[in-house]
C-alpha positions in Angstrom: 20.6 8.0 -11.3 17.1 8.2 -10.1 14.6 9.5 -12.9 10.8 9.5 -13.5 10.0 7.4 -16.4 6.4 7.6 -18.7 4.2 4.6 -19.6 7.1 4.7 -23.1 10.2 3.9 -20.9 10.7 8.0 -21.7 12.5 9.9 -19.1 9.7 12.3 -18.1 11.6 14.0 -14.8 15.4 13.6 -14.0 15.7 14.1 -10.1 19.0 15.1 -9.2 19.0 16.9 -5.5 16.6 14.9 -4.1 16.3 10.9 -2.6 12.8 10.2 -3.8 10.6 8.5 -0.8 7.5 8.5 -2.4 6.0 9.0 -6.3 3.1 10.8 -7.6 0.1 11.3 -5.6 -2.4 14.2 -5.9 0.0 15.6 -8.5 2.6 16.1 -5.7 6.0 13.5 -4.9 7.8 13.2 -2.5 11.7 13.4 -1.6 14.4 14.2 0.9 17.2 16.5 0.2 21.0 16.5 1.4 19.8 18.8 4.7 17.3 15.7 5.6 14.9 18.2 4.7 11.3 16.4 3.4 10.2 18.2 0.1 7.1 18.3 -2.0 7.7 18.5 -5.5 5.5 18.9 -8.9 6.1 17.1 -12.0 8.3 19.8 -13.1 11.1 19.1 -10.7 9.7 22.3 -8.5 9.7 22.1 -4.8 5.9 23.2 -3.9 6.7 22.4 0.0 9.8 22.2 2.4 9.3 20.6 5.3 11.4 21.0 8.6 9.4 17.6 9.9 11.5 14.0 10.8 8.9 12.2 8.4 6.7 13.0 5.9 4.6 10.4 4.4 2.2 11.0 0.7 -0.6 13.2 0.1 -4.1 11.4 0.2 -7.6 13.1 0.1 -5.6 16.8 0.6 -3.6 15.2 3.6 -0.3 14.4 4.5 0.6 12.9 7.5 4.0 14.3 9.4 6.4 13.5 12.3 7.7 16.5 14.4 10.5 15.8 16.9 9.9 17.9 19.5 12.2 18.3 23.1 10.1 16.9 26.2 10.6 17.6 29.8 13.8 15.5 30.6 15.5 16.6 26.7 15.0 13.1 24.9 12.7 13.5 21.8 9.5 13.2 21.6 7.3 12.6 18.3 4.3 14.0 17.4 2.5 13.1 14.5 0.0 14.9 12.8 -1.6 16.2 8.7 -0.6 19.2 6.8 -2.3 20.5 3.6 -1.0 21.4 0.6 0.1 25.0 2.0 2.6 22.9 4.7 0.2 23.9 7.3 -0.6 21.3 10.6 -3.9 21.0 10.7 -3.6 18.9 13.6 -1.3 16.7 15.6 -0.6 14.4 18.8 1.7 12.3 20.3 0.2 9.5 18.6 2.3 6.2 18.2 1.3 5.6 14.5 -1.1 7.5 12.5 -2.4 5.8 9.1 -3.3 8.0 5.8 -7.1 9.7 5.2 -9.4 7.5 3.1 -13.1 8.0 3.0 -12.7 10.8 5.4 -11.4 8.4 8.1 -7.4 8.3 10.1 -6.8 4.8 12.2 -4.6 6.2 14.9 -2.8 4.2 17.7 -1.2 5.4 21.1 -0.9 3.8 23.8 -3.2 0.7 24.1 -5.6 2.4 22.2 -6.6 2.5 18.4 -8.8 5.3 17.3 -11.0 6.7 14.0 -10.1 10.2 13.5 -12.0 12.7 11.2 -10.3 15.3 9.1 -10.0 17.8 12.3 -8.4 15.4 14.2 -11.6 14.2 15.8 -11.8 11.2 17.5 -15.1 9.2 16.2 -14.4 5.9 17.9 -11.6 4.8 20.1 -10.8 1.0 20.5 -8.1 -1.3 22.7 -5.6 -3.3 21.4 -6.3 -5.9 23.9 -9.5 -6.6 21.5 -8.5 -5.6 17.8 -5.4 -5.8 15.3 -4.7 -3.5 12.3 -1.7 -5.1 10.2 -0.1 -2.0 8.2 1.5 -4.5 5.2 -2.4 -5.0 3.8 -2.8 -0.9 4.0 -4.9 0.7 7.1 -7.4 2.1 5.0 -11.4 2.3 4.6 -12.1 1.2 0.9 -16.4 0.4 0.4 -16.8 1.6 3.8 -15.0 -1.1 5.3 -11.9 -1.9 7.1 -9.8 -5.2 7.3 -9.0 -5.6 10.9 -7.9 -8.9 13.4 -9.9 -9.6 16.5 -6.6 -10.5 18.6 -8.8 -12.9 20.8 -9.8 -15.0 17.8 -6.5 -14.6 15.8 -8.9 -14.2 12.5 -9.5 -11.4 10.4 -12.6 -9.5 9.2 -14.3 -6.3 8.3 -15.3 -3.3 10.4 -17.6 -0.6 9.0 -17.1 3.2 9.9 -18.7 3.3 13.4 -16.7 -0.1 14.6 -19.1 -2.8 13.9 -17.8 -6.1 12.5 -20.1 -6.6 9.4 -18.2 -9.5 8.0 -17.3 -11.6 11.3 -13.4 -12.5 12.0 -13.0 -15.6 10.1 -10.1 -15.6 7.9 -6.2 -16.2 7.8 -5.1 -12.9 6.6 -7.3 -10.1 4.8 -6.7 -7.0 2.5 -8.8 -4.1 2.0 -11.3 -4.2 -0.5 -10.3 -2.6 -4.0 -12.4 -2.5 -7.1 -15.2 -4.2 -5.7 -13.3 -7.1 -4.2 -11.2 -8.1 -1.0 -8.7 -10.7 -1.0 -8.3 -13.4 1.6 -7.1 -16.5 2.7 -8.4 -19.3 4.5 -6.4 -22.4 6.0 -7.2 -26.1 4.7 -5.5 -28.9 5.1 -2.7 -27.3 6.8 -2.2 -25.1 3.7 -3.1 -21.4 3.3 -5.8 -20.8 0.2 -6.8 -17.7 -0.9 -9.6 -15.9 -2.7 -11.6 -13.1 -3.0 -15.1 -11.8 -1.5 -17.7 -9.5 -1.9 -18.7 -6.6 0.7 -21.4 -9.1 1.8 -19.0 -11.3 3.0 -19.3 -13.6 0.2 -17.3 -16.0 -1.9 -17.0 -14.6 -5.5 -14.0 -16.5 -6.4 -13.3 -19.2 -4.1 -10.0 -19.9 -2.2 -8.4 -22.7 -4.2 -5.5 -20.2 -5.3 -2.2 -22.3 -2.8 0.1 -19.5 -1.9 2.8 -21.3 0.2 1.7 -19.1 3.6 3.0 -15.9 2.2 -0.2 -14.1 1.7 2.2 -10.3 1.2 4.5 -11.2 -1.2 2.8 -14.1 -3.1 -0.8 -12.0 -3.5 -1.9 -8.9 -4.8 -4.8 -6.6 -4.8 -7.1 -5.9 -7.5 -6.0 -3.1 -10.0 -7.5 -2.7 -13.1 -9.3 -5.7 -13.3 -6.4 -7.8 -12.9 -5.4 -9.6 -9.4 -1.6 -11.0 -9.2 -1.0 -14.4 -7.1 1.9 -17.3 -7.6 0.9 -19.5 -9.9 1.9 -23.0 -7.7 4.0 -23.3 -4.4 7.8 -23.3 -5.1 9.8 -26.9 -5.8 13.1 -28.2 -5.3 13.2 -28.0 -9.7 11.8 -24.0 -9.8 10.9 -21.1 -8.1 6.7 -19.8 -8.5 5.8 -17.7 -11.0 3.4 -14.9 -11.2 -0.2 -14.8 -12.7 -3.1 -12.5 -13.4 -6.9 -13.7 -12.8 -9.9 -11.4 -13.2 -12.7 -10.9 -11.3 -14.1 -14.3 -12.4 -10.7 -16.2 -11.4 -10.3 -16.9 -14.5 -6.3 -16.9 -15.3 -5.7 -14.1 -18.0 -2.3 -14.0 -18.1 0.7 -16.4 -16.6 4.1 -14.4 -16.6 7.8 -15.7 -16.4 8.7 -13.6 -13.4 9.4 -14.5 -9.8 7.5 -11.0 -8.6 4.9 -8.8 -10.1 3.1 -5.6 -8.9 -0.3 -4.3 -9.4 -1.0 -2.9 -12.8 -1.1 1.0 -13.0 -1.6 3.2 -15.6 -1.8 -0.1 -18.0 1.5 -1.4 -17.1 2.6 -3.5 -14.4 6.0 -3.9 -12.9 7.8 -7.2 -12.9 11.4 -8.6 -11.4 14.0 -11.0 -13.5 15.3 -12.9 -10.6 18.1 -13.9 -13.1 19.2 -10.4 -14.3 18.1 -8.8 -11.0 16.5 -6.2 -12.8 13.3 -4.5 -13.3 11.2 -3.9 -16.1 7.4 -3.8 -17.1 5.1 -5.4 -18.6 1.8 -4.9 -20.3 -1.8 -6.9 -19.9 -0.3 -8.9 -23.3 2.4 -9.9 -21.6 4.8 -8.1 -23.5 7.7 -6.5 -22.3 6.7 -2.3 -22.6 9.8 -1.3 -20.4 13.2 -2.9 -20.8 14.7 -5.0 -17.8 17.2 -2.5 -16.8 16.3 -1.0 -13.7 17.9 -1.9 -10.4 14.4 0.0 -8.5 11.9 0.3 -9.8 7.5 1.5 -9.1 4.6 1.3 -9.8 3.0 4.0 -12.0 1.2 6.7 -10.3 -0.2 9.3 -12.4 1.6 8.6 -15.8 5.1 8.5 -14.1 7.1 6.2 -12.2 10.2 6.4 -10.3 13.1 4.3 -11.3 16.5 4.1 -11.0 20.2 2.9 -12.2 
């Protein structure tokens, strides 16, 4: 069964005719029904929108962005991908390749060899090639303090690119995230080993990379949320498997967990994986178990709810 659950473990939403894609977001989630129809629905269980789209992604700033399948000239499919408001009307689309979700007013769009800023309209601000610059979708395509993590292929090093596509932190690290609470994480290599830490929008060390994390910056970091940033405690040995931590925006260790993964704390509560029981539960800043281990799925909060399942 597939519920919504509150910060209590309570069921807050039982969703019965719907495969839930995405959770919460500007009071809105999002599911598909038996039809493959995409649907928008409130934390009633109502369906606010239908969709007749191929792909349907969250709501963010007002925008959600869509993938019509459309017939071309010789009768293969073609996709076109575009926004719709909250009414399910297009505000625009193209036949772009990918199209990333609205932040600080700005869509990173790719077709062809080309990457481009898009305003709200569909706009193009500033177009790019791929021959000179990387976006890697697992750290999140997004501006966050005006800034964007982005790799300059030719270097093979990450940095930062403001709004009208000026590197303002030069391309000098392993693998970068986007900013988020004041703070960006990233990793350096030394040694032959992959370090990470975090900087300011200056560019600068706040909390230096001394944090090992076995070359798996996605699954063995996280963002800051809530003043907390997750991270493996110690590369993984032949006698145990790395555990997760939390350090605050010092570095300062504030909480060590048993658990082989851990999310990013939402709503006060942050959701954690018994590698043992293969279950899902979460936990609170203590430590303490808030939410029993029973879940085979399970979220992160968004809004007071999150989606679960058994």
């Amino acid at each position: 069964m597939s519920y919504f659950i509150d910060t209590k473990g309570n069921i807050g939403l039982e969703v019965r005719n719907l495969q839930v894609i995405y959770g919460f977001h500007e009071g809105l989630a999002l599911g598909i029904n038996s039809k493959y129809s995409f649907n928008f629905f409130d934390k009633s269980g109502n369906v606010v929108i239908e969709t007749p789209f191929a792909e349907a992604r969250s709501f963010s700033e007002g925008l959600a962005v869509v993938t019509t399948s459309e017939r071309g000239f010789y009768g293969q499919s073609e996709a076109k991908r575009g926004v719709i408001d909250k009414s399910g009307r297009i505000i625009f689309q193209d036949n772009f390749d990918k199209l990333y979700d609205f932040s600080e007013n700005i869509a990173v769009a790719e077709k062809a060899n080309e990457i481009f800023f898009l305003g709200k309209s569909g706009e193009i601000s500033y177009s790019f090639s791929k021959d000179n610059i990387y976006f890697d979708s697992n750290y999140g395509v997004k501006f966050s303090e005006n800034l964007i993590a982005v790799q300059d292929v030719k270097l093979k090093k990450f940095g930062f690119m403001n709004k009208t596509g000026d590197f303002v932190i030069e391309p000098q690290f392993e693998c970068a995230a986007n900013f988020s609470e004041g703070l960006a994480r990233v990793s350096i290599i030394e040694n032959r080993r992959e370090y990470l830490g975090f900087i300011n929008p200056k560019g600068e060390f706040v909390i230096e990379p001394r944090f090992d994390i076995d070359y798996d910056f996605l699954r063995n970091t996280n963002d800051l949320s809530e003043g907390l940033a997750g991270l493996i405690d110690e590369p993984p040995t032949m006698e145990k498997n790395p555990s997760f931590m939390f350090i605050n925006k010092n570095g300062e260790v504030i909480l060590r967990t048993e658990f082989f993964y851990a999310s990013k704390f939402k709503d006060g509560l942050v959701c954690v994986w018994d590698e043992h029981k293969n279950k899902n539960g979460y936990i609170d800043k203590s430590g303490k178990l808030a939410v029993p281990l029973i879940y085979d799925m399970a979220n992160d909060f968004s809004e007071g709810l999150a989606h679960v399942s058994l």
